[in-house]
C-alpha positions in Angstrom: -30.9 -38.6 0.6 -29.0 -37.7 -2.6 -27.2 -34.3 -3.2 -29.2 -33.4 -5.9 -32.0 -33.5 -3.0 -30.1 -30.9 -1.0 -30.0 -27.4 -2.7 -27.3 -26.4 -0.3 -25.0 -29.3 -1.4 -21.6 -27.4 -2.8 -20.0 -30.7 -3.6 -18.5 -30.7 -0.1 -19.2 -33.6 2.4 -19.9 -31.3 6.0 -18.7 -34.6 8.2 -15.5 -34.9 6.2 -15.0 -31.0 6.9 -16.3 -31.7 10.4 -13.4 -34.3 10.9 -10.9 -32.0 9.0 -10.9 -29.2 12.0 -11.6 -31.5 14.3 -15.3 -30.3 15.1 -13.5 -26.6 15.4 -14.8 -23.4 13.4 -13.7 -19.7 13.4 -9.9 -18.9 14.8 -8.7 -18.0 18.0 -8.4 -14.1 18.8 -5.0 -12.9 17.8 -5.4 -14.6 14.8 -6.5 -13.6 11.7 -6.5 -14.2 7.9 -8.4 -12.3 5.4 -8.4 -13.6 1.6 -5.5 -11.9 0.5 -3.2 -12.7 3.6 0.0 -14.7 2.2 1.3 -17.8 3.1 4.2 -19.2 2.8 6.1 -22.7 4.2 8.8 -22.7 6.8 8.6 -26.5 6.9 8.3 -29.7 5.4 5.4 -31.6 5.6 6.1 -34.6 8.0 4.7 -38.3 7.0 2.6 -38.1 10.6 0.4 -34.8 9.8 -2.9 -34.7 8.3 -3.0 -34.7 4.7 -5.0 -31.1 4.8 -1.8 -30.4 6.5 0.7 -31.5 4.5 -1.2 -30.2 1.2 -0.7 -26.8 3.0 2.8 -27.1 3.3 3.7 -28.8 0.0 2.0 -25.7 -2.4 2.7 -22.9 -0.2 6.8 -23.0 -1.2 6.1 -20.0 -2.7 3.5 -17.7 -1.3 -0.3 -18.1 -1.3 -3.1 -16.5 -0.8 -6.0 -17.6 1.7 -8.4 -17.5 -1.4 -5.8 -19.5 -3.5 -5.1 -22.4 -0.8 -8.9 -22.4 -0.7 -9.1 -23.1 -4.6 -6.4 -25.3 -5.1 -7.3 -27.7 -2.2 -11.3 -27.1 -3.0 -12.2 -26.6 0.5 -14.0 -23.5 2.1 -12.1 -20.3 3.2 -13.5 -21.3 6.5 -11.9 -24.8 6.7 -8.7 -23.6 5.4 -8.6 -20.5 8.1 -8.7 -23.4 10.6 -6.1 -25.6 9.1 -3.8 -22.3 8.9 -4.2 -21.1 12.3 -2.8 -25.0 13.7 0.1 -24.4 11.3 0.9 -20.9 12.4 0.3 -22.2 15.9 3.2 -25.0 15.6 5.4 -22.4 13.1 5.6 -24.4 10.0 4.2 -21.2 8.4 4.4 -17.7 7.8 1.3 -15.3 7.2 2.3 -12.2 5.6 0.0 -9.3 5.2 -0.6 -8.3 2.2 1.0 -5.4 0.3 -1.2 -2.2 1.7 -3.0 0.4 -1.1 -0.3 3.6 -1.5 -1.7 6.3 0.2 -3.0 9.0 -2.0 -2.2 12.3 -2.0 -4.9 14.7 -1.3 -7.3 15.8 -3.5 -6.9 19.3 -3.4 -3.0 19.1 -4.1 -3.4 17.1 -6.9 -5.7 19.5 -8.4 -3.5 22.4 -7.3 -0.5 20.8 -9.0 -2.6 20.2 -12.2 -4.0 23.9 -12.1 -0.5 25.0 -11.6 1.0 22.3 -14.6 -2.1 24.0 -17.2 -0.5 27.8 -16.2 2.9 26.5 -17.8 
């Protein structure tokens, strides 16, 4: 069978991600990553590690999203999760949450500081 057979083909070979996490999918319980999480390296990548791995290590100097390791090594958000989660496990990275949304200020306040501004 030939990809252009399979309409579910994404370019991806599902034994080689099989044999990436090591037949493993989803992360263990107290961890979690969401697409914006940050990463960043606390280690070099040794000449022993998977090349996943040591791709992770190598481009996360500076800090990287989930979404944009997923991009840059063109492998699912799923796969990647995986791969973070035995880094973070071992401490050769950081995951940073990232920045939260301000807070707003109530509705009503705003308006009653803009009524009040317009009575000026």
């Amino acid at each position: 069978m030939n990809s252009t057979d399979r309409d579910w083909d994404d370019g991806t070979d599902p034994e080689r991600l099989y044999v990436i996490t090591r037949g493993r999918s989803g992360l263990p319980e107290q961890t979690t990553f969401d697409l914006v999480t940050l990463i960043v390296s606390r280690a070099e990548p040794a000449p022993t590690m998977q090349p996943e791995h040591a791709a992770i290590l190598r481009i996360c100097g500076s800090p990287l999203s989930v979404a944009e390791i997923s991009a840059y090594l063109g492998l699912p958000v799923s796969v990647v999760t995986v791969l973070l989660a035995d880094l973070l496990d071992e401490h050769q990275i950081e995951a940073r949450a990232c920045v939260p949304q301000a807070i707003l200020p109530d509705r009503a306040l705003l308006e009653a500081v803009m009524h009040g501004l317009q009575k000026l």
